[in-house]
SERODO-445666 format. One record per residue (C-alpha): residue in one letter; x, y, z. Coordinates in Angstrom, 2 decimals. Layout:
# residues N
A | X | Y | Z
...
END
This chain:
# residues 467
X | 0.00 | 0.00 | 0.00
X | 1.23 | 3.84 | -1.13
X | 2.26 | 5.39 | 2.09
X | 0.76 | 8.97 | 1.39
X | 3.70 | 11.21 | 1.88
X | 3.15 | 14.42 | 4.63
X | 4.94 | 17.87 | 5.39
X | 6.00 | 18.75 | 8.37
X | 5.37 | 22.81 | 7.56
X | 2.42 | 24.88 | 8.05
X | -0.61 | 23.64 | 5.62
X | -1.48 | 26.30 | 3.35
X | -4.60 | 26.85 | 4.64
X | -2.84 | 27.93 | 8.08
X | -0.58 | 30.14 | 6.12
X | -3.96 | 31.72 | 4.41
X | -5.00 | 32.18 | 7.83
X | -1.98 | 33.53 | 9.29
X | -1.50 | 35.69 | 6.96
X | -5.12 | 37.53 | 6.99
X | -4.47 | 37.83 | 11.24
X | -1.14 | 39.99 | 10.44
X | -3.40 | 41.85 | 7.76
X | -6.30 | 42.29 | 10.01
X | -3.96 | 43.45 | 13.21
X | -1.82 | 45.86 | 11.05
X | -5.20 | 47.73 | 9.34
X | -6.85 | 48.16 | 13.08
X | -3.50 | 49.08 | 14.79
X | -2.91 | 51.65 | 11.54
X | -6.57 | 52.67 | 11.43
X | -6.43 | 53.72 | 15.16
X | -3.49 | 56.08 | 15.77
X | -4.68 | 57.35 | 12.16
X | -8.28 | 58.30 | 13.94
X | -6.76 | 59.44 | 17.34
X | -5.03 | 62.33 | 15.22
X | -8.44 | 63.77 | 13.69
X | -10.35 | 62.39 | 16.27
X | -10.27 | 64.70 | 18.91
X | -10.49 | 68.03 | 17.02
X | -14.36 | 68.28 | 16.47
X | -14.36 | 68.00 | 20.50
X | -12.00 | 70.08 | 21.27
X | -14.71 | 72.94 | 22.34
X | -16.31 | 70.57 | 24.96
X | -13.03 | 69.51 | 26.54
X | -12.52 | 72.73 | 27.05
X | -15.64 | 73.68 | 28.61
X | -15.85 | 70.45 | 30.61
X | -11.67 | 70.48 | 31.64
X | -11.24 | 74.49 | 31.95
X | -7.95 | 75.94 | 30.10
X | -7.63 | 78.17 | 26.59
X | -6.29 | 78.14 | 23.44
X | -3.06 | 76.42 | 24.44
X | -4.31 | 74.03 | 26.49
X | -6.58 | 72.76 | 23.97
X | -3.82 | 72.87 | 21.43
X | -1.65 | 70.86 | 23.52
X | -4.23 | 68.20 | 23.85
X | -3.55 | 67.70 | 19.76
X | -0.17 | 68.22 | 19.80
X | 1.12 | 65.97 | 22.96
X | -0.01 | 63.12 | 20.46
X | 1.65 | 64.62 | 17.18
X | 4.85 | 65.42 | 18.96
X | 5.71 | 62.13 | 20.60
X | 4.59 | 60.50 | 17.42
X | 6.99 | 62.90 | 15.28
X | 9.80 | 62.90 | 17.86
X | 10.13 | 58.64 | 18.27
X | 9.19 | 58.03 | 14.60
X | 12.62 | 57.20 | 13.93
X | 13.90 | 55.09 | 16.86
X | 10.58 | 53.30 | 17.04
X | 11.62 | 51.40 | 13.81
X | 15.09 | 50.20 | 15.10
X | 13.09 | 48.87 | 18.35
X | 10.31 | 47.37 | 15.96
X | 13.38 | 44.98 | 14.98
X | 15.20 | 44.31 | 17.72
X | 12.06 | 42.80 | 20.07
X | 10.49 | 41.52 | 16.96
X | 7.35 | 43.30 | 15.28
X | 4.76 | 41.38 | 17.07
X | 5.69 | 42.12 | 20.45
X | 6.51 | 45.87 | 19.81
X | 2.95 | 45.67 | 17.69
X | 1.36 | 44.10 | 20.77
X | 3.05 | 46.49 | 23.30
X | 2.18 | 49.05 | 21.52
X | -1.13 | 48.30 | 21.23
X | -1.38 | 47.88 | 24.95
X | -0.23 | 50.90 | 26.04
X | -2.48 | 52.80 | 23.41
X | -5.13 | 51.37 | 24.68
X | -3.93 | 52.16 | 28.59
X | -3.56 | 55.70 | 27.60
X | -6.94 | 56.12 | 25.52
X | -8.53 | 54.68 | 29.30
X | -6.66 | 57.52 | 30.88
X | -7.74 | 59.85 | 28.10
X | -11.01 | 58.94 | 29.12
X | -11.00 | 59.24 | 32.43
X | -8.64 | 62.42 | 32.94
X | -9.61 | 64.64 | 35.76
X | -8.34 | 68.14 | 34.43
X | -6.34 | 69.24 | 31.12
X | -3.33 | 68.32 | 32.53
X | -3.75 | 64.44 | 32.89
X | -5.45 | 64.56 | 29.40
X | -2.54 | 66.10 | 27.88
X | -0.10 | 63.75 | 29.81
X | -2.21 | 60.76 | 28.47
X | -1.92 | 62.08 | 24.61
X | 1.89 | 62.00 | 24.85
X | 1.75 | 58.63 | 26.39
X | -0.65 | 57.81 | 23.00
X | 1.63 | 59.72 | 20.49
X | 4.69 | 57.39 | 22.16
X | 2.70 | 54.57 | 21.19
X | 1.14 | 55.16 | 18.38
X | 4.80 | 55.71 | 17.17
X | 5.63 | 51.86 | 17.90
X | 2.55 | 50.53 | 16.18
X | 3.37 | 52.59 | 12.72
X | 6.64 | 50.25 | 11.96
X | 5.71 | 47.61 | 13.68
X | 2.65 | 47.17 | 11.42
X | 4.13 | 47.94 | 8.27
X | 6.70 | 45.02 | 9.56
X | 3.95 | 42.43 | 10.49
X | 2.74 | 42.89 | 6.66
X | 6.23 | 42.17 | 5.30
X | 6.43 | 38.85 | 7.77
X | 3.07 | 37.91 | 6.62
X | 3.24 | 37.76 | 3.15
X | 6.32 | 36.89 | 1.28
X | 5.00 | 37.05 | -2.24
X | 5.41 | 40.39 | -3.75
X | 2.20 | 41.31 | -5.55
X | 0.48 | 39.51 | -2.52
X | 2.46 | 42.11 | -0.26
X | 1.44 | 44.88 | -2.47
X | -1.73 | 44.07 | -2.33
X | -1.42 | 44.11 | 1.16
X | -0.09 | 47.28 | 2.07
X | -2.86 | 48.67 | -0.77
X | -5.54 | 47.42 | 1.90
X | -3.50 | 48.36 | 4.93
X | -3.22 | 52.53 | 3.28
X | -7.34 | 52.06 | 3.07
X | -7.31 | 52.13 | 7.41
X | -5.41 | 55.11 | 7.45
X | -7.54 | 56.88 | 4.82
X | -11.04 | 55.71 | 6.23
X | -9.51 | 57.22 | 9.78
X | -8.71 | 60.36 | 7.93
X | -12.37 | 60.47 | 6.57
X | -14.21 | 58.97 | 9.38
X | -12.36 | 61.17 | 12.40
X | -14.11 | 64.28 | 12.15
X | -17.29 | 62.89 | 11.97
X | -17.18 | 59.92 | 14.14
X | -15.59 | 62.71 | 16.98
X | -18.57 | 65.00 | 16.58
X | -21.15 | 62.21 | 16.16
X | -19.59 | 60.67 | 19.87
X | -19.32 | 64.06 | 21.67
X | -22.69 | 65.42 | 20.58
X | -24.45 | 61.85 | 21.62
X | -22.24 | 60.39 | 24.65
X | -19.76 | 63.09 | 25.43
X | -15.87 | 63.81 | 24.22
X | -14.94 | 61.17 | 26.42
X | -16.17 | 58.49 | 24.44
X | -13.73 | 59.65 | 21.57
X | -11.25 | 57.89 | 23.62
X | -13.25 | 54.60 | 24.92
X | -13.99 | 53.78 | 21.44
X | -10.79 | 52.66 | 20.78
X | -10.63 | 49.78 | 23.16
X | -12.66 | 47.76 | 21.13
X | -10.80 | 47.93 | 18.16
X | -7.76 | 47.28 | 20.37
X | -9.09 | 44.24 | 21.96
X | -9.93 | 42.86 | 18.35
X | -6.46 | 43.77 | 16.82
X | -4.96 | 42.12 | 20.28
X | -7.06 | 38.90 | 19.43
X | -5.98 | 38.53 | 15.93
X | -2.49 | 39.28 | 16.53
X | -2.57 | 35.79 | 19.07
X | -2.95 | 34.04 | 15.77
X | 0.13 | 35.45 | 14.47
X | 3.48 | 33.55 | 14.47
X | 6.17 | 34.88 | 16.40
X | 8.31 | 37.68 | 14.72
X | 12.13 | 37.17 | 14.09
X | 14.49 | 39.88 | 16.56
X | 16.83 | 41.59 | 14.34
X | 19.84 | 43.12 | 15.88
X | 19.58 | 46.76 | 15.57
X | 20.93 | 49.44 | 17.47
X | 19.36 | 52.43 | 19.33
X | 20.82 | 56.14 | 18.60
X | 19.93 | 56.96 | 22.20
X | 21.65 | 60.86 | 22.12
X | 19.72 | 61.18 | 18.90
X | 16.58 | 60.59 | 20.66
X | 17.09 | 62.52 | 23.20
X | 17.56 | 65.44 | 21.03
X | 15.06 | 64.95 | 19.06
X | 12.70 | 65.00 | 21.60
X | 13.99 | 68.18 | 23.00
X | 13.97 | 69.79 | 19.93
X | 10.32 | 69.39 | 18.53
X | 9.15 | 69.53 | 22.34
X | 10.85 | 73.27 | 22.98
X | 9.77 | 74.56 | 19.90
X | 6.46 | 73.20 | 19.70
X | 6.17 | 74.79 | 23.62
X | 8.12 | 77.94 | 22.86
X | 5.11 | 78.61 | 19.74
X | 1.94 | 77.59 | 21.85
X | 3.54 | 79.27 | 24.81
X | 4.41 | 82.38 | 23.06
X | 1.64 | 82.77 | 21.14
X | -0.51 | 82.51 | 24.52
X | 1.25 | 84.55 | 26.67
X | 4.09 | 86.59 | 24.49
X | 7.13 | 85.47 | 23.12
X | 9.51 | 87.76 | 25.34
X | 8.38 | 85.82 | 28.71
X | 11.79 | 83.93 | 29.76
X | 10.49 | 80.53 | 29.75
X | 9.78 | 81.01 | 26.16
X | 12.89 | 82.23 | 25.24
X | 14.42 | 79.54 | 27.33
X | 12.26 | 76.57 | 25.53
X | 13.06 | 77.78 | 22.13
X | 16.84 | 78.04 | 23.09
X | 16.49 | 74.52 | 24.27
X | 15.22 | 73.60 | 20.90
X | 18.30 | 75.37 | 18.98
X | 21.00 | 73.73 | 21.30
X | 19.13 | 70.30 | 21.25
X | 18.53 | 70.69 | 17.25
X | 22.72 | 71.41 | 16.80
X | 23.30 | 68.37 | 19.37
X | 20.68 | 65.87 | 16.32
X | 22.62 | 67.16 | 13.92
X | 26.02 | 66.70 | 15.30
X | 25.26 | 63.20 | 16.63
X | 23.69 | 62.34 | 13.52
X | 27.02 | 63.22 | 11.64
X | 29.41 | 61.36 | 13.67
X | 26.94 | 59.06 | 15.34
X | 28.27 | 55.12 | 14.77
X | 24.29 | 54.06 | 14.41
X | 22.33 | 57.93 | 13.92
X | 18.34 | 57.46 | 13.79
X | 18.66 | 59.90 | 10.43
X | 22.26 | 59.26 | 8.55
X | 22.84 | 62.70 | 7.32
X | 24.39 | 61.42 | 3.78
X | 19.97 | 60.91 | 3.18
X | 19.85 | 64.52 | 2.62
X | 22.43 | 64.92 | -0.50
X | 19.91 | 63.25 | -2.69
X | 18.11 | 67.00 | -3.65
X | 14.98 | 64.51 | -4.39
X | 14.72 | 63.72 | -0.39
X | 15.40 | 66.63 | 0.67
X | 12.19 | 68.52 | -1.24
X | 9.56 | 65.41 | -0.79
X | 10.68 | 66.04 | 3.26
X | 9.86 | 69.63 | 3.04
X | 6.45 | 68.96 | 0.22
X | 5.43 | 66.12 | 3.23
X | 5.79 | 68.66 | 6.11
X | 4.09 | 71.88 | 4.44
X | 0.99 | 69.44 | 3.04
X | 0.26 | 68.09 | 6.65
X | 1.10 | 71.38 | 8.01
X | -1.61 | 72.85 | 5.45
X | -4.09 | 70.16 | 6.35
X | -4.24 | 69.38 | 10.37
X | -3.87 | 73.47 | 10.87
X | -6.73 | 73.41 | 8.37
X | -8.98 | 70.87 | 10.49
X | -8.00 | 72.86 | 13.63
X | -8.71 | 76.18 | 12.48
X | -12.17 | 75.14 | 10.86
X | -12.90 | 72.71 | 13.70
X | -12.82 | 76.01 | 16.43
X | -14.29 | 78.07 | 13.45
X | -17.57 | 76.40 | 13.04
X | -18.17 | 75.99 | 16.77
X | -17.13 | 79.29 | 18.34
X | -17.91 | 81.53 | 15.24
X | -20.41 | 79.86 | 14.00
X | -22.69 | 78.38 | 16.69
X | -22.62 | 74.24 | 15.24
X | -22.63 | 71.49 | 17.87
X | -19.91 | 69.34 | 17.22
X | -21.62 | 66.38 | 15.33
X | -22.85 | 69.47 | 13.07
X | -18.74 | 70.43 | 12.21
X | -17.83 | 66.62 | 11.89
X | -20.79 | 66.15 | 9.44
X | -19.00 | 69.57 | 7.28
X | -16.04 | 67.78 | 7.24
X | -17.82 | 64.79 | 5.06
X | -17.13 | 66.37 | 1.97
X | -13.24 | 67.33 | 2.35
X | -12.14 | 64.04 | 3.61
X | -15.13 | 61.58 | 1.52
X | -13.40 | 61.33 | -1.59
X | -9.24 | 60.70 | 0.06
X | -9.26 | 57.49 | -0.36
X | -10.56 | 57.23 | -4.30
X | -8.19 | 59.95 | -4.66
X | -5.11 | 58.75 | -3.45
X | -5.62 | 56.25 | -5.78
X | -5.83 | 58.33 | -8.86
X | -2.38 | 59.54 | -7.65
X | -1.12 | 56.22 | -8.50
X | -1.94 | 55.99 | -11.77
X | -1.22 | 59.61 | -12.79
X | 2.09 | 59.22 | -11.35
X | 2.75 | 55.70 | -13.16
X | 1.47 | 57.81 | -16.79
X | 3.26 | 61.12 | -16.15
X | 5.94 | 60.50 | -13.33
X | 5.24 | 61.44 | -9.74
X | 6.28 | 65.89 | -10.19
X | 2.72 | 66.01 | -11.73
X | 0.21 | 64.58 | -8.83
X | 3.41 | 66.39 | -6.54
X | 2.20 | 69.64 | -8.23
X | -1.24 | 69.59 | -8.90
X | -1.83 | 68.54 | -5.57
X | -0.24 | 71.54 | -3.72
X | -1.43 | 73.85 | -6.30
X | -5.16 | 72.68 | -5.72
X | -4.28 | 72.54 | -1.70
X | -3.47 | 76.05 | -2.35
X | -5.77 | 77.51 | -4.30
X | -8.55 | 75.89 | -1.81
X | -6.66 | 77.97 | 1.03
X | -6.94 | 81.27 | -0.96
X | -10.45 | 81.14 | -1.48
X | -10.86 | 80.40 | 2.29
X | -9.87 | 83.89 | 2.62
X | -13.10 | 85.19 | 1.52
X | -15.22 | 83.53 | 4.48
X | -16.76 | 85.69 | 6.67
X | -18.64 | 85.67 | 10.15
X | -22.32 | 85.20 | 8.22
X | -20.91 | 82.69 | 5.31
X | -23.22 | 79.69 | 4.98
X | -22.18 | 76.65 | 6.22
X | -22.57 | 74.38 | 3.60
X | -20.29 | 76.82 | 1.16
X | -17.60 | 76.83 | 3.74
X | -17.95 | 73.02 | 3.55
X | -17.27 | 73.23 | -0.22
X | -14.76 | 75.18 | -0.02
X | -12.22 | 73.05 | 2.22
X | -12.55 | 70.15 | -0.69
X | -9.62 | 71.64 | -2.08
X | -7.57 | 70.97 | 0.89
X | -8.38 | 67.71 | 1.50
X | -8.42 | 66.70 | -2.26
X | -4.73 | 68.34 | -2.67
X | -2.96 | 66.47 | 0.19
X | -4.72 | 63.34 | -1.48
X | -2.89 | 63.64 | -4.12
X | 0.29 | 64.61 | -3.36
X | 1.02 | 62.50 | -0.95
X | 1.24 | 59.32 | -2.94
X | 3.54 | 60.35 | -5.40
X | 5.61 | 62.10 | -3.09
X | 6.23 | 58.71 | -1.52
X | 6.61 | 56.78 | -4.15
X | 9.24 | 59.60 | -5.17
X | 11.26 | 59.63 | -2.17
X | 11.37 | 55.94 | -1.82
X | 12.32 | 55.55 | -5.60
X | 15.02 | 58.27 | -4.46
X | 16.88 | 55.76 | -1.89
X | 18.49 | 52.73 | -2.23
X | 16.81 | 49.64 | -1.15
X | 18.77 | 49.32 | 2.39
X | 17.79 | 52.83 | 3.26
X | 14.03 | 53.09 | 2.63
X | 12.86 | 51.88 | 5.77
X | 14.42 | 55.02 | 7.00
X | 13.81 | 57.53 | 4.56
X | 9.64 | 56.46 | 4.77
X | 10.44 | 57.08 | 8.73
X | 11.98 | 60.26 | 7.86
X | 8.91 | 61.27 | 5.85
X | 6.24 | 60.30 | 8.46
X | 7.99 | 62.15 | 10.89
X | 8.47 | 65.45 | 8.75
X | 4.71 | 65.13 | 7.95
X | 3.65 | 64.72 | 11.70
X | 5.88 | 67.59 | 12.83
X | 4.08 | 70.04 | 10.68
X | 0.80 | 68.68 | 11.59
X | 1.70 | 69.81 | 14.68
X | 3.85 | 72.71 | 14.60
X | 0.84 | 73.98 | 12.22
X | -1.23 | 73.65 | 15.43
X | 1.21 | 75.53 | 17.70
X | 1.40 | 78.35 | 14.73
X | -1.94 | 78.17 | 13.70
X | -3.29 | 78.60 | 17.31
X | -0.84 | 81.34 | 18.09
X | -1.85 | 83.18 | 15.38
X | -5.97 | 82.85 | 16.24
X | -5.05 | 83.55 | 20.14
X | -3.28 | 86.97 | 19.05
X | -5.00 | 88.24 | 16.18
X | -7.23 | 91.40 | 16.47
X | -10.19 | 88.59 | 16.33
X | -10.82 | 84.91 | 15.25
X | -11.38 | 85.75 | 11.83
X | -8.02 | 87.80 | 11.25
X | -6.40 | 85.40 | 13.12
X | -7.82 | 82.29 | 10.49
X | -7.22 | 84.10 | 7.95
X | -3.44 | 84.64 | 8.36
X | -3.30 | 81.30 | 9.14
X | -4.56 | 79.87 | 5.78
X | -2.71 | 82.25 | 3.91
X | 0.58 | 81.54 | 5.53
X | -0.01 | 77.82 | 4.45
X | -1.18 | 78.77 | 1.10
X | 2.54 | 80.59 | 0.39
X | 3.73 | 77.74 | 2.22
X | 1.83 | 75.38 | -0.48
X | 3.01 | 77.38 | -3.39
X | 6.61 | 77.66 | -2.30
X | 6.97 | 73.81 | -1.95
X | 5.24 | 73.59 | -5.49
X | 7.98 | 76.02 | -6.86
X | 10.43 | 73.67 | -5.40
X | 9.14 | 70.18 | -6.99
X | 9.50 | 71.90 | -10.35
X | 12.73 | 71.81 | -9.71
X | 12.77 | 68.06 | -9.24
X | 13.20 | 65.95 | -12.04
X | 10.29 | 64.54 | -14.20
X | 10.78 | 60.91 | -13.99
X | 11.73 | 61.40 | -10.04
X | 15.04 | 60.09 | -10.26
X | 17.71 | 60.97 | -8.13
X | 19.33 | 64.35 | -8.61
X | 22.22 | 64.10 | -5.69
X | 24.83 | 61.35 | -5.33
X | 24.55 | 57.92 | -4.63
X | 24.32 | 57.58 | -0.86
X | 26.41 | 54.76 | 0.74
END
């Protein structure tokens, strides 16, 4: 009789399986830190009646999570690696969900703010760590590409569904509930990630001084421009934080340069290709969080709406992202990535100029149409520019140049905040203050257009080959 032969391996169907657990994990961890940065703005006019504290209190509440997000972008990767990406996916996701509870439950301002950094510093250890689970999970390339296709839909339904789904919660349960509704999805992504295998550990080493810095940097700034646009930028703690940030900025750079392992190997920048897409990445997030934050406090201080009332005008800005993004991809595969680069700013900023025309008695609804732009512009862009910069690097550095980008893009999300709120806290009233704000990121918008021209068409490399 045949003896039927047998495999010791993993049947395929267990593979199948596997493989849709990573894919199920990565979307929910991706879709949540994606919702916790839109999220919260549509409440931000309850928290502060219900917590006490002004304009910079309630921008800190956004930025605590942008800035430790930003500021441990880079290191988060390297630690992805060296524990393995399920348990830095699973310990992220654990304290994410810790610090939405104390979100939740915070007291005063000042717990609620402490909480968001905890959630930025987590949220930065599930971005890689994702990303890395779909790479473990699925070997074959156009299966993998597929993949991360499905995995870029979480972030762009969060994008879309933030605004609204923050309003609909605060106007029905209270802003609290912005927070709760993450455990949830947490405790689902926790119980598919059981069914993942166990990740390989990589050695990889930590630029510890480079971290350090980095966090002083973007945190003395970011306090030095909320701080001083609150209370005046001559006070000496102002002056003090934004020296901090100079020092601690010369200390990255110089421990990036002779640094044996730096977080962000300075040789990156002497491709002229990375160095705009960094600069394009920061001015289009800058353009569209200060965007959300000025129209969030717009349409419920100036304008009377509850706050399910402003998420419900965001629907048309943020409806149409994800179909757009991928019309990105296939302009940029006919005409190169510069064009989608270009138009997308150039819409972004056009949208921004014609903002300047709203007034205290402009209906709703056309307000609502006119932020499309905005949203629309970063949609496109943003795409290309990655496929850009990545096509910029070789192979063994694009793990760190798409680090490099996320973290440019998250720090102008939230220095746009710091400016932005400056800007409506000192103006002459809300309305000059908004619009200064959307036309300094509409120059900002064209300027970064001016300088993708510059780029060449096909997106290849205009600097040396980095080693």
């Amino acid at each position: 009789m045949a003896v039927r032969a047998t495999t010791s391996g993993p049947s395929r169907g267990a593979v199948r399986g596997s493989s849709h657990a990573v894919l199920g994990a990565a979307l929910l961890g991706f879709f949540l830190i994606s919702l916790d940065a839109l999220i919260v703005t549509v409440a931000l006019p309850d928290i502060g009646r219900g917590l006490g504290g002004g304009m910079a209190g309630l921008q800190w509440v956004v930025d605590g999570y942008a800035l430790m997000f930003a500021a441990l972008m880079l290191s988060a990767g390297a630690l992805s690696d060296r524990v393995g990406a399920k348990r830095a996916f699973g310990g992220g996701l654990g304290l994410f969900a810790l610090a939405s509870v104390a979100c939740g439950l915070a007291p005063g301002l000042g717990v609620l703010v402490a909480a968001r950094l905890l959630q930025g510093a987590a949220a930065a250890v599930l971005m890689p760590a994702s990303l890395a689970l779909v790479r473990q999970g699925f070997a074959d390339r156009a299966e993998r590409a597929r993949a991360i296709a499905i995995w870029t839909v979480g972030g762009a339904v969060a994008v879309a569904a933030g605004p609204l789904v923050g309003g609909a919660l605060t106007a029905s349960v209270g802003w609290r509930w912005i927070f709760f509704v993450n455990l949830p999805a947490g405790v689902l992504a926790l119980a598919l990630l059981a069914k993942v295998p166990a990740s390989p550990r990589l050695p990889a080493r930590l630029d510890g001084i480079g971290q350090v810095t980095a966090v002083l940097t973007m945190g003395g700034l970011t306090y030095g421009v909320i701080e001083g646009g609150a209370e005046g930028f001559a006070r000496p703690v102002v002056v003090f934080s934004l020296l901090v940030a100079a020092v601690a900025a010369a200390g990255f750079l110089l421990a990036q340069g002779r640094g044996a392992h730096p977080m962000l190997p300075l040789p990156l920048f002497r491709t002229r290709v990375v160095t705009v897409s960094l600069v394009v990445g920061f001015m289009l997030n800058a353009a569209y969080y200060g965007g959300v934050f000025d129209f969030s406090l717009y349409l419920q201080q100036e304008r009377g709406q509850s706050a399910l009332h402003a998420g419900v005008m965001f629907i048309p800005m943020t409806a149409l992202v994800a179909v757009v993004n991928l019309a990105s991809a296939r302009l940029a595969a006919r005409y190169g990535p510069r064009v989608p680069m270009v138009a997308g700013q150039l819409v972004g900023a056009v949208g921004l100029l014609t903002l300047l025309g709203i007034g205290a008695h402009t209906n709703v609804w056309v307000v609502a149409g006119l932020m499309v732009p905005v949203g629309l512009g970063g949609a496109l862009a943003v795409p290309a520019l990655t496929a850009m910069l990545l096509d910029a690097v070789p192979a063994d550095r694009a793990g760190t140049a798409g680090a490099a980008l996320n973290t440019a893009r998250q720090v102008g999300g939230a220095i746009a905040v710091a400016v932005f709120g400056a800007l409506l806290a000192g103006g002459e009233s809300f309305l000059t203050g908004m619009h200064w704000s959307v036309l300094l990121a509409a120059a900002g918008l064209l300027a970064t257009a001016g300088a993708t021209l510059t780029l060449p068409a096909a997106g290849r490399s205009s600097g040396p080959a980095m080693t």
